[in-house]
Phi, psi and omega in degrees: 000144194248165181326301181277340155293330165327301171282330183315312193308322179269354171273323150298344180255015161089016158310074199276023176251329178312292242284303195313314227280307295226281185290345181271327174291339191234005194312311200271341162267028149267343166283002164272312167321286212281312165331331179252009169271341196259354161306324179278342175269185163286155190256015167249036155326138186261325196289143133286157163319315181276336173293291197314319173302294163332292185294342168296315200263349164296326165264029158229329137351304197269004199253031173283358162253005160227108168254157219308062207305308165224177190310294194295293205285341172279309172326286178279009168275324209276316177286345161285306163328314175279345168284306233266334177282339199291299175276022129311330168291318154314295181305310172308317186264020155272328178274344174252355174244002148279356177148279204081230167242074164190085190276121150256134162300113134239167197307140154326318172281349171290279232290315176304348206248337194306157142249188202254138218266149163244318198317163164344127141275118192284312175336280201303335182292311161320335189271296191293341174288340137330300170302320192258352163274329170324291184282337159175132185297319190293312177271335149292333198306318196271011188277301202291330160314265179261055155228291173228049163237048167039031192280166147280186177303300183324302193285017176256336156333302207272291173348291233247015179081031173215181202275178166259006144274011157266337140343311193268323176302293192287005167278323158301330184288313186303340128345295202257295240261322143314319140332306163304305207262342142299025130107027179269142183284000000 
């Protein structure tokens, strides 16, 4: 049994010091985990890797009721955390670049002259990855995998328990099928 199941183990059972011993052991891939989430952002992001780490582990801090099982299975609760602050991050600063509450008017032509953001939108990815977990759990599962917890085909295999060329089938389909639904022809 490795190091970290060991504490997953004394942290289901209601240990509040494993989760601390837990994250000091596992600290430096989960700052590779939020690094290659953050890879995906604009580079003027105010989170860093270790504030994303930080902010990951207060939420899973809040997780006693669902506990951990594995290694594998804490790895992606900690890479789901960290997509869901990313988009929670967005969304707050979608709401401060629509006003938020201190909206100014200025002229069309002020407004015609901004440029234009191309970088991502986590909302809107957050939203179409929904639609593709409805049509299959399995293929956002291997999206949520290698986009953002940075695995390959192999360790998503290894993840999720499948071979890597159905890895590679559902990366491609989610892929092509997130394109579409983010407004790609």
């Amino acid at each position: 049994m490795s190091d970290v199941t060991a504490l997953l183990d004394r942290w289901n059972s209601g240990d509040p010091d494993a989760l601390k011993q837990l994250i000091g052991v596992v600290h430096g891939e989960l700052r590779r985990l939020a690094a290659a989430q953050l890879r995906h952002e604009r580079a003027d992001h105010t989170l860093q890797p270790t504030a994303l780490v930080h902010e990951a582990y207060l939420r899973l801090a809040g997780l006693r009721d669902m506990p951990l099982t594995s290694k594998r299975h804490f790895y992606g609760v900690a890479a789901e955390a960290m997509r869901r602050i990313l988009v929670d991050h967005a969304r707050q600063r979608g709401a401060d670049k629509r006003g938020g509450a201190h909206v100014q008017r200025v002229p069309i032509e002020a407004a015609l002259n901004l440029p234009i953001d191309l970088r991502l939108d986590f909302v809107r990815l957050d939203e179409a990855l929904g639609g593709l977990r409805e049509l299959s759990p399995e293929k956002a599962r291997v999206v949520d995998l290698r986009y953002f917890g940075g695995l390959s085909i192999d360790e998503t295999a290894h993840t999720m328990d499948l071979s890597p060329a159905t890895v590679k089938r559902h990366w491609a389909f989610a892929r092509a099928w997130l394109y579409r639904a983010l407004g790609g022809e």
